[in-house]
N, C-alpha and C positions, 0 to 999 in steps of 0.2 A: 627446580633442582637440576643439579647438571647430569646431559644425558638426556633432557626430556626439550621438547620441541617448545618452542616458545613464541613461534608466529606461523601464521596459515601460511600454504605451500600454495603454488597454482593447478595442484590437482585435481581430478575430478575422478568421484568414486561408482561404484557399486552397491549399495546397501539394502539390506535387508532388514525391517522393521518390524517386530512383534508388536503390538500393539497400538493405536491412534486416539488415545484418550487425549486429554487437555494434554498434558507432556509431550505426548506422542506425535500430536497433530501440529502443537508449536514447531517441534524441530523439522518436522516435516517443512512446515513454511521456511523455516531459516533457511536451509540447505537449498531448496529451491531458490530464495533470493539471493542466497550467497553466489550460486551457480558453482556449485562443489562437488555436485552428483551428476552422473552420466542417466541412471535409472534408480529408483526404488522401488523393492517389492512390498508390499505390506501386507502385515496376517491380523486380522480384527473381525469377531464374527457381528461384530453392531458394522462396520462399514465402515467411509469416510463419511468428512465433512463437505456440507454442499460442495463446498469451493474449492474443493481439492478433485471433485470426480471427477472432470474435464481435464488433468493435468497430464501431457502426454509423457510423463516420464516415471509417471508409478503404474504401475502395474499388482491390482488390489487381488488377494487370495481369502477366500471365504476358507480355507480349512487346511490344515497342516501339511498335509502328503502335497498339495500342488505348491504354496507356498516353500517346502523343505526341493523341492525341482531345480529352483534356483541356488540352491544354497553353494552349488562347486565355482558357480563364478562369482561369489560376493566377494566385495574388498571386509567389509564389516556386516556382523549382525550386532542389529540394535536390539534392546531386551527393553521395553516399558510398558508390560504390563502389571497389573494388579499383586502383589506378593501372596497371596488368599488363592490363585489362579497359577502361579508359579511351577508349583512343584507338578501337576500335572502336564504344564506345557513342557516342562525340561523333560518328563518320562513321555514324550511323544515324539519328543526329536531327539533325544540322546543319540539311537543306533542310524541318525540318516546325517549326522554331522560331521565332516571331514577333522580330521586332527589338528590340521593349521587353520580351521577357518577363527579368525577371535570376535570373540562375543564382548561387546560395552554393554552392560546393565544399568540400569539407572532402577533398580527395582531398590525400595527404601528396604536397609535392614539383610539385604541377602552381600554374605562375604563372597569373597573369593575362593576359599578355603570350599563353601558349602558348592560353588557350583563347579569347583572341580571334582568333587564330592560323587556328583552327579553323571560329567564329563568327560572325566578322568586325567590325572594329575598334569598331564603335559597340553591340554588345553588351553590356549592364551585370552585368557580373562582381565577386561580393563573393567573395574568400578567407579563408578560416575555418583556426585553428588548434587543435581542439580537444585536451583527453586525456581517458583513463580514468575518472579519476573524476567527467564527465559522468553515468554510467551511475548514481549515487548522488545527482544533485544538486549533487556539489561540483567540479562543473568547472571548469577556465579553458584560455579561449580569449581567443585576440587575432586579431582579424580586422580587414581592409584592402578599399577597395572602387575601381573604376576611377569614374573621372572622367564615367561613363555614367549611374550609379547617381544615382535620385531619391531624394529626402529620405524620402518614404515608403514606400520599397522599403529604405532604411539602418533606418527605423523598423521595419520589418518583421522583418528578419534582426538589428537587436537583439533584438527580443520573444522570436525564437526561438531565439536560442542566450542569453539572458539566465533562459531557461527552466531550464535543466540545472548553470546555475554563474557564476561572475565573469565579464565581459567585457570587453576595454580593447581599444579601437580606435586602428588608425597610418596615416599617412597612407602610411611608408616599408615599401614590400612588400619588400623587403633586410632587412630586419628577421625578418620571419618564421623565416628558419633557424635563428639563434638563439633565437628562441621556441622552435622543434619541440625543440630542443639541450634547451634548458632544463626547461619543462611541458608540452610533449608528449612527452618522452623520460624528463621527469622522474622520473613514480611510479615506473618500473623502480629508477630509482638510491635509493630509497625502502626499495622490496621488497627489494632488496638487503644495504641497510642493516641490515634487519630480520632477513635470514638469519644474517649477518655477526656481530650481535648476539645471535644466540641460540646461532650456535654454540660463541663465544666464550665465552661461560656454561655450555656443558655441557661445553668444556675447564676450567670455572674449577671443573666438579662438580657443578653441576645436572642435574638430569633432565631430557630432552629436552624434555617437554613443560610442564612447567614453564617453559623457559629461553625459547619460543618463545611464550608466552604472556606472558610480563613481555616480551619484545623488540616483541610488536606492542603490548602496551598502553599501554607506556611512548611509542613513536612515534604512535600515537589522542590518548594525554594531551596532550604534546609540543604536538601540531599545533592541536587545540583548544586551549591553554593561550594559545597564539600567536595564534589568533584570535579570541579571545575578551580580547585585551588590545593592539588597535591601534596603540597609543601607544608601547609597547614595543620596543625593538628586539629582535632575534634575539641581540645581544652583549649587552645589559642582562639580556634572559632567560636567556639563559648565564651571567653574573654572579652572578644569583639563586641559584642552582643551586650556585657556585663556590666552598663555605670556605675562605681559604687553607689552604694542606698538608694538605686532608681529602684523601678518596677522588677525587673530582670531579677535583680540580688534578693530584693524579697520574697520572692516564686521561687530560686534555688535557694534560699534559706529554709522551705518547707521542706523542699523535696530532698536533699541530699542532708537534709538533719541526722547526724549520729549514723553516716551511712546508711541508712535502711535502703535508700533505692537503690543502691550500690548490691545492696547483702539481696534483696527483691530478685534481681537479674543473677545473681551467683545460684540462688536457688532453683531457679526457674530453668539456668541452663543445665545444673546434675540432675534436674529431674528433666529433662530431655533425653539428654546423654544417657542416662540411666535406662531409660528405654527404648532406645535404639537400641542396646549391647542385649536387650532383653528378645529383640525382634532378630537378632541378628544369629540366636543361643535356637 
């Protein structure tokens, strides 16, 4: 949307990291490889991962007071931990947090609203939506920022989640649940897919592994195919695919019978949606 940044700068930042779980530790790597960061501080009382302790640009804090030390020269704090763990870490830095320093959250379910709540209203709070397959490069996130946030703090928090995957910014944070519904809840309904698939094949008399090897490769090809052809639609690619009266046509004659699979996925995403807004309350 206009107003928000649309490609990485040749910046290098400052950041500060609450948490190094699976999320936490992906972006770590991205930033690093991207080389977008000058330093990170990180706060996790498990520690890092093997392969991050030798890295001469983080600088790892077992506990909140040395960790909050660094906080007046960060460009960004990162927020990724646990939402169950949340509200105690925000009442522990609340009064050591400078007024302009802004916070990206990627905590599922917590607004903007709640952590300025916290913070207090003129805090500049960006919320992030990321998934999974950040941890490979091929993430997408949609993230949204409070009316606090500078242009080159919005610069900032694209460079670093523009690190690990797609990024598309809104202005409307009501949006978000439906995002998390969608790609961040997404790759599950994916992996799924792909069990679904292979099991179905070894009722059809394939060999397990066989059957579970053509169900992931064919959804890798699938996904690549689709992005590697923009212009395409998802229904033209499915045409492609579709000979009348071949195999294709009678495989999508079960499945899209009377819409159900269609209605399947409508439900599946309000009953996401629906609780995000409930995580979020």
């Amino acid at each position: 949307m206009s107003g928000f940044p649309k490609a990485p700068s040749q910046s290098t930042y400052k950041i500060g990291l609450a948490g190094c779980g699976k999320m936490g530790s992906a972006m770590l790597r991205a930033w690093l490889s991207a080389k977008i960061v000058s330093h990170i501080h990180t706060l996790d009382p498990n520690g890092l991962p093997a392969d991050l302790l030798t890295e001469s640009k983080i600088t790892h804090h077992s506990n909140d007071h040395s960790f909050l030390e660094a906080a007046p020269s960060l460009d960004m704090l990162v927020i990724a931990i646990k939402p169950q763990t949340l509200g105690t870490f925000c009442l522990s830095i609340r009064d050591h947090l400078h007024s302009k320093l802004c916070i990206l959250s990627i905590a599922a379910g917590q607004t903007i609203q709640g952590y300025q709540s916290r913070f207090g209203g003129m805090q500049p709070i960006i919320r992030a939506m990321p998934n999974l397959p950040a941890s490979i490069g091929k993430g997408m996130t949609v993230a949204c920022a409070s009316e606090t946030v500078l242009p080159e703090r919005l610069q900032c928090a694209h460079d670093l989640l523009s690190s690990f995957g797609l990024v598309e910014w809104t202005s409307d944070e009501s949006t978000l649940d439906a995002v998390t519904a969608v790609s961040g809840s997404g790759p599950a309904y994916v992996f799924l897919l792909i069990e679904a698939l292979a099991e179905a094949g070894v009722k059809a008399g394939l060999e397990k592994d066989l059957a579970m090897t053509l169900a992931k490769q064919t959804v890798i090809g699938s996904a690549a195919l689709a992005e590697s052809t923009p212009r395409m639609t998802p229904t033209q690619l499915r045409d492609d695919v579709t000979s009348p009266n071949g195999t294709t046509a009678a495989a999508l004659a079960v499945l899209m019978k009377d819409g159900k699979f269609q209605e399947l996925f409508d439900k599946a995403i309000a009953a996401a949606t629906a609780r995000s807004k409930e995580l979020s309350n």
